[in-house]
PALUMBA-443980 format. One line per 10 residues: number of its first residue (from 1); their letters; for each residue x, y, z of N, C-alpha, C. Coordinates in Angstrom, 1 decimal. Layout:
NUM = a = X:Y:Z:X:Y:Z:X:Y:Z  ...;
***
This chain:
1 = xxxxxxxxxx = 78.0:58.5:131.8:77.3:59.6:131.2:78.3:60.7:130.9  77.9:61.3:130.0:78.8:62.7:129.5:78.6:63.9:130.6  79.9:64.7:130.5:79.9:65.6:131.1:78.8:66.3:130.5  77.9:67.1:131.2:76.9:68.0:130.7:77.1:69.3:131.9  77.1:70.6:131.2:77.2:71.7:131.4:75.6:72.0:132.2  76.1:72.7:133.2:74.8:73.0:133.9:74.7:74.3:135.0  73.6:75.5:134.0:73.9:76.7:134.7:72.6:76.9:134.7  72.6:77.4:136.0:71.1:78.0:136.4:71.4:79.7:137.2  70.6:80.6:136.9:71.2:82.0:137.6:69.6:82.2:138.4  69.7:82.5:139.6:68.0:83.4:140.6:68.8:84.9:140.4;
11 = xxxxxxxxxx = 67.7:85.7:140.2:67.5:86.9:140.5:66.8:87.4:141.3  66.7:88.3:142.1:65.6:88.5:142.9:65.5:90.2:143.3  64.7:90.9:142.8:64.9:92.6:143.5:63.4:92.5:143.9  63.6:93.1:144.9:62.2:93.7:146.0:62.4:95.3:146.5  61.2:95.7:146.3:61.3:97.2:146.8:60.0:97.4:147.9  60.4:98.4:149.0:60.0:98.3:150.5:59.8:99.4:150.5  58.5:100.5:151.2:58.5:101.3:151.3:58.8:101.3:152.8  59.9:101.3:153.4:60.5:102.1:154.5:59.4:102.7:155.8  59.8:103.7:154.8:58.6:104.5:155.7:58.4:105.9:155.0  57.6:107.0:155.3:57.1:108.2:153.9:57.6:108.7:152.9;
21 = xxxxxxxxxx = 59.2:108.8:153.5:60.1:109.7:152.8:61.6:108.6:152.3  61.2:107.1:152.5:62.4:106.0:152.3:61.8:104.7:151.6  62.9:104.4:150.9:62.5:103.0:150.4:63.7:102.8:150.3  63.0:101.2:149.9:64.8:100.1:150.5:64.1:99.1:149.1  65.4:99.0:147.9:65.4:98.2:147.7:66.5:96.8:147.4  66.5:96.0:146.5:67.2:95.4:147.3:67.3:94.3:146.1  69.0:93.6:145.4:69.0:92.7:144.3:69.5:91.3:144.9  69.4:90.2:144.8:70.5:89.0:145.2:70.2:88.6:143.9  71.4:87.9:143.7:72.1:87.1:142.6:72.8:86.0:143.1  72.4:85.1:142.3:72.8:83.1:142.8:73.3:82.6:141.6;
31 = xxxxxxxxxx = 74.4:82.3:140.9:74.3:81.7:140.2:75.7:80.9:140.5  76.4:79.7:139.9:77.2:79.0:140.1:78.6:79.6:140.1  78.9:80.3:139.2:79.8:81.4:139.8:80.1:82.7:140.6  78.5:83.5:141.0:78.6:84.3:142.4:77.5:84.1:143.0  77.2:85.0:144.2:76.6:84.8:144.7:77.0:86.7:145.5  75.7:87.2:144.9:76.0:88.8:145.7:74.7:89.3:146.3  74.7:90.0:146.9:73.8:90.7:147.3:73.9:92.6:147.3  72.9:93.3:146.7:73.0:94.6:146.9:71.7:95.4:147.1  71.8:96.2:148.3:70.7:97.1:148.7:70.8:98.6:148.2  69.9:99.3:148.3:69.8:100.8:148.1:68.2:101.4:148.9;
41 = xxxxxxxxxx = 69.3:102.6:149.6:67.9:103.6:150.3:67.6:104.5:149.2  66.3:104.5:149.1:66.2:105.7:148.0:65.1:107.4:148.7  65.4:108.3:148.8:65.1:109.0:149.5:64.2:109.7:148.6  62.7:109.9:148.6:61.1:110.4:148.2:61.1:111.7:148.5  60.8:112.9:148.1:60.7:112.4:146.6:61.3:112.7:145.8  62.5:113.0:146.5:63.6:113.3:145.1:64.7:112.0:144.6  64.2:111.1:144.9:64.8:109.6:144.5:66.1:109.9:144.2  66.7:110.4:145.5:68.5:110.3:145.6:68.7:108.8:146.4  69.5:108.4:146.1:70.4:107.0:146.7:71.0:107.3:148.0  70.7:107.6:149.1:71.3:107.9:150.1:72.0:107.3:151.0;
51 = xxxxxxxxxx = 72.1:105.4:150.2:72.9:104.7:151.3:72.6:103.5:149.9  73.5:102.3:150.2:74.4:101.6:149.2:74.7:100.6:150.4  74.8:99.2:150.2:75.1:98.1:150.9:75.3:97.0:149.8  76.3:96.0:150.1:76.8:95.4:149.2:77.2:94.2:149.9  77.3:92.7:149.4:77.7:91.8:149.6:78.0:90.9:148.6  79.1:90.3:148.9:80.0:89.4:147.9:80.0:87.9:148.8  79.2:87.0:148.4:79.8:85.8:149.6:80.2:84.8:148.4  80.1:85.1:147.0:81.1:83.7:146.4:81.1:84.7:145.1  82.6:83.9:144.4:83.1:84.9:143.2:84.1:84.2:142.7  84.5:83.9:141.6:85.7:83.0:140.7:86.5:84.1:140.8;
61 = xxxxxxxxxx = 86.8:85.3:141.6:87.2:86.3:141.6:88.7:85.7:142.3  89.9:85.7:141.7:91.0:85.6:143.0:91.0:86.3:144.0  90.8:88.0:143.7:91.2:88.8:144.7:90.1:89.1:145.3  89.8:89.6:146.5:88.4:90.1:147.3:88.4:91.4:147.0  86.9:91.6:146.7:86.1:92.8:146.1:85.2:93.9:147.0  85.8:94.3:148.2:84.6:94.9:149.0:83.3:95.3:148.3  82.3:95.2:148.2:81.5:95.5:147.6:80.6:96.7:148.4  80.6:97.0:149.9:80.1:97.6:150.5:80.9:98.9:149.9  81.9:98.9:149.8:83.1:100.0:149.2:82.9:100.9:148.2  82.6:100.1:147.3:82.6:99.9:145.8:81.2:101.0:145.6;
71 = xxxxxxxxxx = 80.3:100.2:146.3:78.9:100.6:146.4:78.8:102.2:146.9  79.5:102.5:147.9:79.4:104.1:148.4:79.7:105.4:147.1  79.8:104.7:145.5:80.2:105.5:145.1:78.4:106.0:144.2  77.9:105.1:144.4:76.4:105.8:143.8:75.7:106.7:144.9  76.2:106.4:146.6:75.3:107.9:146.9:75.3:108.9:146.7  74.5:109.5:146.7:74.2:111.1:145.8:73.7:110.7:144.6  73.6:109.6:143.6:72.9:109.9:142.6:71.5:109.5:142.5  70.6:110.2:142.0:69.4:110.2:141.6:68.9:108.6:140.4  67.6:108.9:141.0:67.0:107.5:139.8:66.4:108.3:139.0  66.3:108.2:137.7:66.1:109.5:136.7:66.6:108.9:135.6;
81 = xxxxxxxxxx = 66.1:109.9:134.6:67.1:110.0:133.3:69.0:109.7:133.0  69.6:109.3:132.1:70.8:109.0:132.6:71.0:108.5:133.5  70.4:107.8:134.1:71.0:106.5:135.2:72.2:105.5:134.8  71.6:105.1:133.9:72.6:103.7:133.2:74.2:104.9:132.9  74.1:105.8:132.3:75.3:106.4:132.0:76.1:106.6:133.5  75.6:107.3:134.2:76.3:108.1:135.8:76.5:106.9:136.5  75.9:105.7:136.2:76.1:104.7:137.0:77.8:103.9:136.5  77.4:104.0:135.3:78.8:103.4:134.3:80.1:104.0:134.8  79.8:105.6:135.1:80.6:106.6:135.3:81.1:106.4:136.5  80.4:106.3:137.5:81.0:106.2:139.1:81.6:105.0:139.0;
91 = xxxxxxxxxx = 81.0:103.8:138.6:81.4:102.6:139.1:82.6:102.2:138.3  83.2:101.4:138.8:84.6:100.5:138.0:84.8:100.2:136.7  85.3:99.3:135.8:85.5:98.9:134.8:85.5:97.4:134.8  85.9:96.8:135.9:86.2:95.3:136.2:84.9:94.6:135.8  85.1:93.0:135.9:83.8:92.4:135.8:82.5:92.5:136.9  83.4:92.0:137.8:82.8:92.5:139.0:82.0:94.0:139.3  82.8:94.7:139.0:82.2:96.4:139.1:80.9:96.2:138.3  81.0:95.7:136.8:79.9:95.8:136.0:78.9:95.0:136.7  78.4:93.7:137.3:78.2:93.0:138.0:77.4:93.9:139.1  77.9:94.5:139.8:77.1:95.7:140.8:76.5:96.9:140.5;
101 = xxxxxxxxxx = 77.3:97.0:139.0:76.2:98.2:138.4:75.0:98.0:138.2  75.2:96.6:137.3:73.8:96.2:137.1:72.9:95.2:138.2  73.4:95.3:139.5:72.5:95.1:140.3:71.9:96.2:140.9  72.5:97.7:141.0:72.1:98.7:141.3:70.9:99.3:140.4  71.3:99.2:139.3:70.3:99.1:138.1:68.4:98.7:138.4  69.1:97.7:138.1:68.1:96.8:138.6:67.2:97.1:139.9  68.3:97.5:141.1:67.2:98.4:142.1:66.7:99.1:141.9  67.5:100.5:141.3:66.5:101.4:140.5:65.7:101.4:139.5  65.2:100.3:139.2:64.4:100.0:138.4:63.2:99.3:138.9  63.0:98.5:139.8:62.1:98.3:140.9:61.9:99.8:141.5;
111 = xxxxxxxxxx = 62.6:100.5:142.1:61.8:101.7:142.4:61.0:102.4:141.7  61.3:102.1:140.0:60.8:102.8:139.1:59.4:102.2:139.0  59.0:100.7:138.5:58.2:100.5:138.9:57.6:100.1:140.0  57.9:100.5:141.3:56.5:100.5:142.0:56.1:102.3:142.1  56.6:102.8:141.5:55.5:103.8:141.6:54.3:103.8:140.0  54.8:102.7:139.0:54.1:103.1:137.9:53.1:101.7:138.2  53.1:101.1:139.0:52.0:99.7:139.3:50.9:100.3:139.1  50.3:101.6:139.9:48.9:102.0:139.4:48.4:102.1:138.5  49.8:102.9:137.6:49.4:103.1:136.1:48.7:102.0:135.7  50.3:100.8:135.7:49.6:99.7:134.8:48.4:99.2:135.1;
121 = xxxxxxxxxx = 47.9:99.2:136.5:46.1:99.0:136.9:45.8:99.3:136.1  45.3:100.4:135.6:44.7:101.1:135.2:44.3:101.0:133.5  44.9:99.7:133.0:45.1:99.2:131.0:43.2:99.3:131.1  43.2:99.5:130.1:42.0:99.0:129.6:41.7:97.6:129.4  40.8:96.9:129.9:40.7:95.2:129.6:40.5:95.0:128.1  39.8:95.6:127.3:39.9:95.2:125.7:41.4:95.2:125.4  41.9:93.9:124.6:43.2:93.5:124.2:43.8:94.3:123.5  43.0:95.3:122.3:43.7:96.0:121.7:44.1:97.3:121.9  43.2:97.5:123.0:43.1:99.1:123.9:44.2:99.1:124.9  44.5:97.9:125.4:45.4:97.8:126.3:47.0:97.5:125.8;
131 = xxxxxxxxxx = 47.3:97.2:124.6:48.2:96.9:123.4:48.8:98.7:123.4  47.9:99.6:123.0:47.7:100.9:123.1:48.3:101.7:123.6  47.3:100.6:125.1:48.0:101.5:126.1:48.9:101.8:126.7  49.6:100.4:126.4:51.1:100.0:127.3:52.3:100.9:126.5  51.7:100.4:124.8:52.7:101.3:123.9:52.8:102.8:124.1  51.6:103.6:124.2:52.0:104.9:125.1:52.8:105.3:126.0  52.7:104.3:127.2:53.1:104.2:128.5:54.9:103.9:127.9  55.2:103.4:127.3:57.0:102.9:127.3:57.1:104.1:126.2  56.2:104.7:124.8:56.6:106.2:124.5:56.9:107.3:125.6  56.2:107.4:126.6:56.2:108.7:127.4:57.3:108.2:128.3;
141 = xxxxxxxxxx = 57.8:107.0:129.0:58.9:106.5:129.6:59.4:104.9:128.9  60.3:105.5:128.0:61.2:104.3:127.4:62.4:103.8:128.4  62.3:104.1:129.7:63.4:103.6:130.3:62.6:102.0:131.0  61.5:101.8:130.6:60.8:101.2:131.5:60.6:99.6:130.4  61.4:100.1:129.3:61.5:99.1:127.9:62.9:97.7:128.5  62.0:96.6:128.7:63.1:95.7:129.4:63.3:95.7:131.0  63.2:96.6:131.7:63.3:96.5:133.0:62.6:95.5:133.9  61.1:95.0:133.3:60.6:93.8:133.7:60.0:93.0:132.8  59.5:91.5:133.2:59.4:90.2:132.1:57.7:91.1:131.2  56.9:91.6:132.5:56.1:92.0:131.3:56.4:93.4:130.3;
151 = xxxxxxxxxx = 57.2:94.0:130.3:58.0:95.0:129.0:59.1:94.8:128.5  59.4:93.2:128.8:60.7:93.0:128.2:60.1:92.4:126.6  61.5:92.7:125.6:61.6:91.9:124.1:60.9:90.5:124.1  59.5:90.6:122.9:59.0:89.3:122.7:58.0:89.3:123.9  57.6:90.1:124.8:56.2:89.8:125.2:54.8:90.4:124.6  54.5:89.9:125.2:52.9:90.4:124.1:52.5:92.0:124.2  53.1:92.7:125.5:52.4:94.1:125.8:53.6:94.8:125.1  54.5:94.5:124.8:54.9:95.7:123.8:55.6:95.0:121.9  54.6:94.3:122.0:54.5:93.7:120.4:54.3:94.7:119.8  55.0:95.1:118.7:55.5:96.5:117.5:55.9:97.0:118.4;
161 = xxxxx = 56.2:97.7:119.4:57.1:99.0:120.2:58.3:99.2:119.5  58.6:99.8:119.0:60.2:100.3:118.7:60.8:101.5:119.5  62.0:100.9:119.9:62.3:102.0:121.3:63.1:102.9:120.1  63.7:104.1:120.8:64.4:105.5:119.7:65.7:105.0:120.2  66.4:105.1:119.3:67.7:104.7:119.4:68.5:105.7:119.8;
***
């Protein structure tokens, strides 16, 4: 039999509310070339990053990447507006670096949505009222365009959305 190429990637972010004023969330990544893990405290209610935890247990990387290291450079920043930029900004240039940005990302983006879960309760059950409604919902926060499978490109709740460029 022929060689056949075979790539599978898990993602996984979970967000924990701690306790009143803390949340913990938290990315692993599996795929045949790494295998990482990264947490974030996020401190309520000013959603500052107050602690950063990192792990690297496999990497095509020759050199070793502390990632717990790497990671101390997002405390102090807020989950907000300009995220994706201040994150770009603190963090590295390497593959790797990029790699933990967007797992940081990604946490803050779980914290983003579990505070908007209610919202989305809240759609109207007629199909086209709820079409509506979601399209409002990514107008008044376009950061929220892609961050999960139901607002990501090509699902049904934000069919016509055009994000502002």
């Amino acid at each position: 039999m022929a060689d056949i190429l075979c790539f599978s990637r898990n993602r996984l972010t979970t967000v924990e509310q701690v306790d009143d004023r803390t949340m913990k969330a938290s990315c692993r990544l599996q795929d045949p070339l790494i295998e990482a893990l990264v947490e974030i405290e996020v401190k309520l209610p000013d959603l500052e990053i107050t602690a950063a935890h990192g792990k690297i247990g496999r990497s095509l990387r020759r050199t070793e990447v502390n990632a717990a290291q790497v990671l101390q450079k997002v405390i102090g920043v807020r989950v907000g507006p300009g995220l994706k930029k201040i994150l770009t900004g603190v963090m590295g240039n390497s593959a790797i670096d990029k790699q933990l940005t967007f797992m940081v990302e990604e946490c803050c983006n779980g914290v983003i949505l579990s505070f908007t879960k209610e919202v989305l309760a809240q759609a109207p059950k007629d199909r086209y009222a709820e079409k509506d409604y979601f399209k409002n919902i990514l107008k008044s926060n376009p950061r929220l365009y892609k961050s999960c499978a139901a607002f990501s490109s090509g699902s049904p709740l934000v069919e016509g959305f055009e994000p502002s460029p």
